[in-house]
VOBA-1610 file (N, C-alpha, C; in pm, whole numbers, padded with zeros to 5 digits, always signed):
BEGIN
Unk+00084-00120+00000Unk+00000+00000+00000Unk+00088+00125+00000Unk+00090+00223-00074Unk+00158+00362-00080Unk+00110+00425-00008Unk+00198+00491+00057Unk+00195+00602+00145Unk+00150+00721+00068Unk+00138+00827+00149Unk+00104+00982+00073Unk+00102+01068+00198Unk+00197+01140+00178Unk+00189+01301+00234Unk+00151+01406+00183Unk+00006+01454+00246Unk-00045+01541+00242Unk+00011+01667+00326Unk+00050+01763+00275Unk+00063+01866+00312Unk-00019+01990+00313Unk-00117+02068+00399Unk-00226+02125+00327Unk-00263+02209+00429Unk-00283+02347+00443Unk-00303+02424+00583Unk-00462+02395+00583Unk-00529+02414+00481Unk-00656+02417+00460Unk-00764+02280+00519Unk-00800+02254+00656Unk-00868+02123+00682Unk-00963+02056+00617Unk-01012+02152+00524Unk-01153+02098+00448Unk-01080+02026+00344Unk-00993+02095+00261Unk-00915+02022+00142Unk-00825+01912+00168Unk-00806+01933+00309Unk-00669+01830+00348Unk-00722+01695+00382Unk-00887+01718+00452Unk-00943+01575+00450Unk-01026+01568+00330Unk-01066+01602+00260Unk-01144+01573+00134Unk-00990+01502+00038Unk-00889+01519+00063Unk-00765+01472-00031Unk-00792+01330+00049Unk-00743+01372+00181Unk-00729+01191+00250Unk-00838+01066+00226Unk-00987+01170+00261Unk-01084+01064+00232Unk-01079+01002+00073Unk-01085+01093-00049Unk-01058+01046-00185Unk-00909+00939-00169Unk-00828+00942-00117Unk-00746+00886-00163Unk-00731+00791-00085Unk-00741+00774+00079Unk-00732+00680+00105Unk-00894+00548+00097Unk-01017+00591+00025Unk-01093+00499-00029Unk-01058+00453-00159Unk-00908+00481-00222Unk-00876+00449-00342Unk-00776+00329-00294Unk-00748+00306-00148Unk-00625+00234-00115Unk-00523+00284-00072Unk-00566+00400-00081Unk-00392+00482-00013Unk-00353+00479+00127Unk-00272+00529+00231Unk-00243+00521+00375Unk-00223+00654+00340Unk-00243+00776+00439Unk-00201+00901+00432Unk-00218+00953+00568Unk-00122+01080+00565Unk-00086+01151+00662Unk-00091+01282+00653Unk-00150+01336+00722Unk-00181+01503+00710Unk-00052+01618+00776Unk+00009+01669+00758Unk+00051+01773+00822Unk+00024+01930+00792Unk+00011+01981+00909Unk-00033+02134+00813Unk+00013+02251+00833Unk+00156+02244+00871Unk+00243+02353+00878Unk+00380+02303+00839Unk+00396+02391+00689Unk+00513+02376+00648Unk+00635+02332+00711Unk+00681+02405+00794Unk+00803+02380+00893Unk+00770+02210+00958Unk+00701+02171+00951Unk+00679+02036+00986Unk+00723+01920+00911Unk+00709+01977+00779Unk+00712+01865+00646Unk+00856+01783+00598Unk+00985+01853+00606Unk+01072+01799+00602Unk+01153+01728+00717Unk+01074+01733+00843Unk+01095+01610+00957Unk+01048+01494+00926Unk+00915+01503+00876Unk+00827+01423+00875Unk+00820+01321+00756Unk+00883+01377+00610Unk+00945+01305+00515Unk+01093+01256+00562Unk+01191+01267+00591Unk+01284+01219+00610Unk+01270+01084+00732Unk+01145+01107+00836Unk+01155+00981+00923Unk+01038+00886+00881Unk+00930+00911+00809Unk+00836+00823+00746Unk+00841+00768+00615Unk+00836+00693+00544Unk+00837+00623+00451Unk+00726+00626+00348Unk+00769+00739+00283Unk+00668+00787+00192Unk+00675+00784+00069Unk+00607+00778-00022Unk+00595+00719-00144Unk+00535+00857-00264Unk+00451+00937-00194Unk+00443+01063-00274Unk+00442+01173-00167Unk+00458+01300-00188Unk+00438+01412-00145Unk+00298+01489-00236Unk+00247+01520-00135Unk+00050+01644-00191Unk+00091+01762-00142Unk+00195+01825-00226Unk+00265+01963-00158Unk+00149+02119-00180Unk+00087+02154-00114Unk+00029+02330-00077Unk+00159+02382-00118Unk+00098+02475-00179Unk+00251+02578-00209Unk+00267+02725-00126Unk+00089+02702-00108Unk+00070+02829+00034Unk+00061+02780+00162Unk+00182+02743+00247Unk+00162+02692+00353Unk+00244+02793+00498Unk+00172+02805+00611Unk+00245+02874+00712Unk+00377+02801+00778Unk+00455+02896+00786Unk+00606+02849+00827Unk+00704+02836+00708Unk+00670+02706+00671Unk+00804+02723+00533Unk+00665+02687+00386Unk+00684+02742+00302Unk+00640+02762+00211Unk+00652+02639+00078Unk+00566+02579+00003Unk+00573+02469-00053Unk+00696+02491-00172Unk+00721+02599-00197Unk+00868+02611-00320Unk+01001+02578-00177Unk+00997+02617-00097Unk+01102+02614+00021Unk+01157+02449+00025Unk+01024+02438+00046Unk+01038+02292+00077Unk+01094+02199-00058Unk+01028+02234-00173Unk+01058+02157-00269Unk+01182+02167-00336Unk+01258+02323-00266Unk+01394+02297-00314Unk+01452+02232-00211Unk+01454+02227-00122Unk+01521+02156+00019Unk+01537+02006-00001Unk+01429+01951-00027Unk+01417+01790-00048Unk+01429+01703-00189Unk+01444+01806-00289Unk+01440+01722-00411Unk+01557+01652-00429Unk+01692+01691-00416Unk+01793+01635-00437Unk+01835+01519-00328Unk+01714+01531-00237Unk+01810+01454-00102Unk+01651+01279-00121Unk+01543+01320-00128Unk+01439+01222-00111Unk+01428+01251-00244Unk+01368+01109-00333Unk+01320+01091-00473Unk+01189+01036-00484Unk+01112+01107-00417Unk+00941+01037-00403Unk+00909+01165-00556Unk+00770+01126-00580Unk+00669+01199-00690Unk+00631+01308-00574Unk+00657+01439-00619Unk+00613+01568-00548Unk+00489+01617-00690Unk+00399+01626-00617Unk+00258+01659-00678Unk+00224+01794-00622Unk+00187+01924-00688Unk+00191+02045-00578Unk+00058+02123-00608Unk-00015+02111-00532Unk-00148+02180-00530Unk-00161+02309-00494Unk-00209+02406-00608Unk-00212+02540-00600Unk-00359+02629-00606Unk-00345+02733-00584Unk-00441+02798-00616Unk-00390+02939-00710Unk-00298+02905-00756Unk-00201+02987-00868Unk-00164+02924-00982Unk-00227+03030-01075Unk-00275+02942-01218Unk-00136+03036-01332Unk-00075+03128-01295Unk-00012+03214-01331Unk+00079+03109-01441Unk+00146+03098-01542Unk+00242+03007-01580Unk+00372+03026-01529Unk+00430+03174-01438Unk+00532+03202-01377Unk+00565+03065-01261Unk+00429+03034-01169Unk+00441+02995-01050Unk+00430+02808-01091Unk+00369+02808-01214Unk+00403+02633-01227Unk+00504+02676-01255Unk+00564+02752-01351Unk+00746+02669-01385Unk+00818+02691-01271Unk+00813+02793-01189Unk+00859+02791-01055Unk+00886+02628-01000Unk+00716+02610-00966Unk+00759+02486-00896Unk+00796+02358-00997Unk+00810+02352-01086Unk+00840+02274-01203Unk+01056+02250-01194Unk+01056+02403-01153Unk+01219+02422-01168Unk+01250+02397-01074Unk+01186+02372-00957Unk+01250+02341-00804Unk+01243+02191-00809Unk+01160+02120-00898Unk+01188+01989-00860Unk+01075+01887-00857Unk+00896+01991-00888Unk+00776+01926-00863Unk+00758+01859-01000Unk+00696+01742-01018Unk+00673+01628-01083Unk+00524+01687-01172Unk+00476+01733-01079Unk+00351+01761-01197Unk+00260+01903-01098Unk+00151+01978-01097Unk+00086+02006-01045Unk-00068+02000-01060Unk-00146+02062-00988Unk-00287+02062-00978Unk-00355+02143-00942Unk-00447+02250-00961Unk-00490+02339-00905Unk-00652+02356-00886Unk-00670+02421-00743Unk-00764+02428-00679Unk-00881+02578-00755Unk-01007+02508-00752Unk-01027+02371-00683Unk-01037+02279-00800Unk-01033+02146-00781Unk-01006+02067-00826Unk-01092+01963-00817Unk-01117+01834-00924Unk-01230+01719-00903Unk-01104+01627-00816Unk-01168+01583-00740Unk-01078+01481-00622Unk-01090+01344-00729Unk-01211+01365-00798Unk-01104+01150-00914Unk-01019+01221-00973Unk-01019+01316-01030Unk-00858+01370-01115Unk-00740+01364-01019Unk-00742+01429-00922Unk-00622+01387-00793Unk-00593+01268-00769Unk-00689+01172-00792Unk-00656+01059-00755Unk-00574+01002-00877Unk-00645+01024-00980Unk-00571+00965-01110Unk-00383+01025-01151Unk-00387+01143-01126Unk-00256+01222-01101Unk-00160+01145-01034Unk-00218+01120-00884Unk-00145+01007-00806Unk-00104+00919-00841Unk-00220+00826-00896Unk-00193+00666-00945Unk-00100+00706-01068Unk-00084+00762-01156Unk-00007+00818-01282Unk+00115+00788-01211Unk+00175+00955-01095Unk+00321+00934-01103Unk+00361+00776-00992Unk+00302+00740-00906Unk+00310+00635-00829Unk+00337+00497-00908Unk+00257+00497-01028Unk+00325+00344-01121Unk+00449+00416-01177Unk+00451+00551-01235Unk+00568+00596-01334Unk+00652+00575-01255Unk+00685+00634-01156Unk+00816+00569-01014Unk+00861+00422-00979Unk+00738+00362-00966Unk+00780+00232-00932Unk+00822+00160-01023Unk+00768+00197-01183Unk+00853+00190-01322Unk+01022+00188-01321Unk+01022+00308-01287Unk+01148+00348-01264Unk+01283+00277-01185Unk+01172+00310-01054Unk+01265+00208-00989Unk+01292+00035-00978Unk+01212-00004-01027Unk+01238-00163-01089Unk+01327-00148-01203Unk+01335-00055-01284Unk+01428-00067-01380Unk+01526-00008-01320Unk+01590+00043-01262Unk+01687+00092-01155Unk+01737+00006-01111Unk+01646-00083-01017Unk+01725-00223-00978Unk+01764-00322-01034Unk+01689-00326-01148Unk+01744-00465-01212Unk+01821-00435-01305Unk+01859-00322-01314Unk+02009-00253-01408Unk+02149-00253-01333Unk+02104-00222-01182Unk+02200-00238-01107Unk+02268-00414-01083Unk+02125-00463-01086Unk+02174-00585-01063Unk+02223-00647-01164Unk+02206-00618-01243Unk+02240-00681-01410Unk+02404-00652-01370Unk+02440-00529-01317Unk+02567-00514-01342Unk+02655-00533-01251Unk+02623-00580-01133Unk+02696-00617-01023Unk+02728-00802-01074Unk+02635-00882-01130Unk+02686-00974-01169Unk+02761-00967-01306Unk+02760-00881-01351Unk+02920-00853-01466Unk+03003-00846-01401Unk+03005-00787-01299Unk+03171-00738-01215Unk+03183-00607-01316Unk+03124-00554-01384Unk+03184-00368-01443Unk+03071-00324-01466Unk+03106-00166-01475Unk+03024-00053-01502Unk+03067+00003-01670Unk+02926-00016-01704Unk+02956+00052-01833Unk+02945+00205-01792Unk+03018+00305-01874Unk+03003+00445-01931Unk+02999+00513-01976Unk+02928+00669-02020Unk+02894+00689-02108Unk+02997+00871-02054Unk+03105+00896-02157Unk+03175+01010-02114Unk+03143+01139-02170Unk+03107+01232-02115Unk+03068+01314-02213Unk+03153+01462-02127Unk+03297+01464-02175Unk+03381+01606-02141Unk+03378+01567-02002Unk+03382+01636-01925Unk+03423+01572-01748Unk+03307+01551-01722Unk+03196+01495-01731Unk+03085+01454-01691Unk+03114+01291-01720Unk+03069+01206-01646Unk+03082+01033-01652Unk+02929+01028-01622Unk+02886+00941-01669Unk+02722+00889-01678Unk+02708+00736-01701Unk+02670+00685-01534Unk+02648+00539-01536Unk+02518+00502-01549Unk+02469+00438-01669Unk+02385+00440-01692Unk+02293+00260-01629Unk+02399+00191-01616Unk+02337+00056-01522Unk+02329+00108-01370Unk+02411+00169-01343Unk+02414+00202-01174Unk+02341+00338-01113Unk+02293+00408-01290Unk+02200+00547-01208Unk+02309+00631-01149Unk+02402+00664-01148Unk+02501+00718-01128Unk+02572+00821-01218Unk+02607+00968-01159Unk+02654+01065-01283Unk+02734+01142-01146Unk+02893+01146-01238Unk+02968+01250-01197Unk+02999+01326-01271Unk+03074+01454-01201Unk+03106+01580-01265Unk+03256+01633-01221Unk+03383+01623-01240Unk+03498+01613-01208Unk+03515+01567-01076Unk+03516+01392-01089Unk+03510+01305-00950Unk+03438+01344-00843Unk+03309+01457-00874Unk+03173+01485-00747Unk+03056+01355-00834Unk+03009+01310-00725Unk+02880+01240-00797Unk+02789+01352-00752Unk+02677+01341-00865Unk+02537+01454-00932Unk+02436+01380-00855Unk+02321+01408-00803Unk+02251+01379-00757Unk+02097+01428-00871Unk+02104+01279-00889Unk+01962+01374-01018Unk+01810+01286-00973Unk+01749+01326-00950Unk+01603+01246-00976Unk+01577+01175-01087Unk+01518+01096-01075Unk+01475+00994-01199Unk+01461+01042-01312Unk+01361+01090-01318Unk+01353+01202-01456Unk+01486+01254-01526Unk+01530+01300-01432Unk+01646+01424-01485Unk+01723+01308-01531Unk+01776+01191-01445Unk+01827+01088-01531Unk+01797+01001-01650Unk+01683+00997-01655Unk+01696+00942-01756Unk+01671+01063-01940Unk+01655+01213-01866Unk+01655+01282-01985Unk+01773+01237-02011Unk+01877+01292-01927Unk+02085+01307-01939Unk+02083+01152-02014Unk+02033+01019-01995Unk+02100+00982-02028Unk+02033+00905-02164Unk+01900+00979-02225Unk+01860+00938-02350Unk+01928+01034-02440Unk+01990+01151-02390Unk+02024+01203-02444Unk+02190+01188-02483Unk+02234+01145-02397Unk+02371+01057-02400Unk+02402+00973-02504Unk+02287+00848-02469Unk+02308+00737-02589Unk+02235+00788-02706Unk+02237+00942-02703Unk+02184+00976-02865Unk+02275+01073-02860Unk+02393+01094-02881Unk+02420+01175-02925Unk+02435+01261-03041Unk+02426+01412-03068Unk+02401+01488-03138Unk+02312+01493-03264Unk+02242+01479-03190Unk+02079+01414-03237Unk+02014+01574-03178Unk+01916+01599-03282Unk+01852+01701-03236Unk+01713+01638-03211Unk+01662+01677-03093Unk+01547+01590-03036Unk+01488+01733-02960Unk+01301+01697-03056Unk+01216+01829-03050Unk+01183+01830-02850Unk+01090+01900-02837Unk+01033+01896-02625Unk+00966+01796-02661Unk+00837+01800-02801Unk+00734+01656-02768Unk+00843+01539-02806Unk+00884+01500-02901Unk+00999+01383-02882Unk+01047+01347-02733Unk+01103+01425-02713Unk+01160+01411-02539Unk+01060+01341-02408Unk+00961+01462-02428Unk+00822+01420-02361Unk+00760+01278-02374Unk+00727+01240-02498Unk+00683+01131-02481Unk+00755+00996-02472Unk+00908+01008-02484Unk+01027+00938-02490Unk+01045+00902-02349Unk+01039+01017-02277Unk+01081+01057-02093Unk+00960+00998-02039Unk+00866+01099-02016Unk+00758+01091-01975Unk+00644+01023-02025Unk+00624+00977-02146Unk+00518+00848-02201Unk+00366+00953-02194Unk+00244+00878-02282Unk+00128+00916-02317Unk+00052+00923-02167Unk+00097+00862-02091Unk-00003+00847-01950Unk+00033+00933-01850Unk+00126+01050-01901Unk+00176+01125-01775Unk+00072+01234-01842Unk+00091+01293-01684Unk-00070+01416-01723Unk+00011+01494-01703Unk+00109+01610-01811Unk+00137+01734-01827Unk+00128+01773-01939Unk+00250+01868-01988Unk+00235+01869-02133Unk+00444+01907-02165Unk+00422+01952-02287Unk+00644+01937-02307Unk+00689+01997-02283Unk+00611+02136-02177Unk+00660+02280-02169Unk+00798+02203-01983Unk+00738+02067-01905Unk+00784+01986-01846Unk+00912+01992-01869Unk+00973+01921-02031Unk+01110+01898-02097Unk+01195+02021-02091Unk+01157+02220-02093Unk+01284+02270-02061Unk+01329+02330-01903Unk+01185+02290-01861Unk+01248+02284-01689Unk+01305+02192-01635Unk+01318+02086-01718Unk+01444+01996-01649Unk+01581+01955-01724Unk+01567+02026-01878Unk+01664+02090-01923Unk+01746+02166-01815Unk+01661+02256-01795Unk+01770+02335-01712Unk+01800+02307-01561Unk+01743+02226-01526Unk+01739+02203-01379Unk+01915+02091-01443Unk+01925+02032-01534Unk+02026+01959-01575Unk+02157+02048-01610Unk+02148+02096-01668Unk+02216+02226-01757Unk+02289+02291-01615Unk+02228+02306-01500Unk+02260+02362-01352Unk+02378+02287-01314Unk+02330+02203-01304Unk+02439+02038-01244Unk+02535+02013-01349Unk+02509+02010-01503Unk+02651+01964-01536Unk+02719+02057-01571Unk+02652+02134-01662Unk+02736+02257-01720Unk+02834+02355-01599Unk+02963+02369-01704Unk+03014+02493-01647Unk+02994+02634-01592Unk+02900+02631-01686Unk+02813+02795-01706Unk+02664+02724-01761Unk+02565+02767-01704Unk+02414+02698-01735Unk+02376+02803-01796Unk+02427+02925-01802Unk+02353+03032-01880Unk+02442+03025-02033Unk+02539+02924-02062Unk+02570+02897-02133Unk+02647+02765-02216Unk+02551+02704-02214Unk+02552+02534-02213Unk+02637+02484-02319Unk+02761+02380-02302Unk+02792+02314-02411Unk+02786+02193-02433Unk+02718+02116-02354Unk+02682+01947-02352Unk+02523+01993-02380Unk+02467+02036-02320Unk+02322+02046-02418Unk+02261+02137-02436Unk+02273+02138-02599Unk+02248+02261-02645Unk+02137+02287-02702Unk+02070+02411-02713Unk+01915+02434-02759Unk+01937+02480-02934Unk+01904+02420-02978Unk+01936+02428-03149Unk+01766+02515-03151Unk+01753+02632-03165Unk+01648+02704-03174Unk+01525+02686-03273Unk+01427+02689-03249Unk+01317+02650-03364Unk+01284+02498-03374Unk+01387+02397-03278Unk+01403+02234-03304Unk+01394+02213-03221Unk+01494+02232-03108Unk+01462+02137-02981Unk+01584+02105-02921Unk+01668+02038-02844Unk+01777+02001-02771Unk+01875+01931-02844Unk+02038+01928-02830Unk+02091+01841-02849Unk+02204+01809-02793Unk+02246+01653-02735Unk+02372+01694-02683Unk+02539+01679-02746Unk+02615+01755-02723Unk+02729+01727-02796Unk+02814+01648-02704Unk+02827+01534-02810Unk+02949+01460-02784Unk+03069+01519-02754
//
């Protein structure tokens, strides 16, 4: 059974989330002050985050830069800000998808069940890549200028630092790796990365462009492993 952290100042929304989701099968947990939330993920065993982005104490972008690089659960972030500034906001900090209020509670639920198989996707193929390669005895790699990219072990360094990337971000870096200098459009990417059953759209593909572009590049305001070929779409140089 998956867990779910609800995060939500609002009590009416915070149990109308729990009741929808946990009559879907879910286990969930309410907290409702920001400053609470990153105790409470780091000692419980959680499987998604239901991040408020308006929350008292620490604020749902606060939080979502704080924990993305360190916990790799599906962060889902429920707003009442429709602005396109404040999704890519939380898009660039690290959130997986969002949702905004108010909202039909079966669509929340379906959102859930979406990134919750896409993860566990993930991570079965994670493990059994790892394991594939621990009984070789080697690591294949993929070199690209001082960046190393292990692509059986989920693993990426950047002059002997290992990168800490979320699933996603790994597997953009590393479709884009074993393609090199290939120009590949956002929907190519999108449905390559993310598949027909994820509920966003490709505007997704250059916020984690750059959330990537941050981590490897020298200069992110001026990228030379992946580059934006204008009017087309991404590519990376070998």
């Amino acid at each position: 059974m998956a867990k779910i952290l609800i995060a939500e100042d609002d009590e009416k929304i915070a149990q109308l989330e729990k009741d929808y989701l946990e009559s879907n099968g879910y286990e969930t947990e309410i907290i409702y002050a920001g400053d609470k939330v990153i105790p409470e993920l780091k000692e419980g065993a959680y499987d998604l985050l239901l991040l408020d982005i308006m929350l008292p104490g620490t604020s749902g972008y606060d939080i979502c830069r704080t924990i993305r690089d360190e916990i790799d659960i599906p962060i889902l972030m429920v707003t009442a800000r429709t602005e396109a500034v404040d999704v890519i906001r939380g898009l660039g900090l690290g959130a997986d998808d969002y949702i905004t209020k108010p909202f039909d509670p079966s669509q929340l639920v379906a959102r859930v069940r979406s990134h919750l198989k896409r993860y566990e996707r993930l991570t079965r193929k994670q493990d059994e890549m790892t394991g594939a390669e621990e009984k070789k005895g080697k690591t294949e790699q993929i070199v690209v200028g001082d960046v190393i990219i292990e692509p059986r072990t989920w693993k990426v360094w950047k002059k002997d630092r290992e990168l800490k990337l979320p699933n996603r971000e790994f597997e953009l870096l590393r479709f884009l790796a074993e393609n090199p200098n290939i120009v590949f459009s956002k929907e190519e990417l999108f449905e390559k990365i993310w598949g027909y059953d994820y509920i966003s759209d490709a505007a997704t593909v250059s916020v984690h462009i750059n959330r990537l572009r941050e981590k490897i590049e020298d200069d992110a305001r001026n990228p030379k492993i992946i580059e934006t070929v204008w009017g087309a779409g991404y590519r990376l140089n070998a």
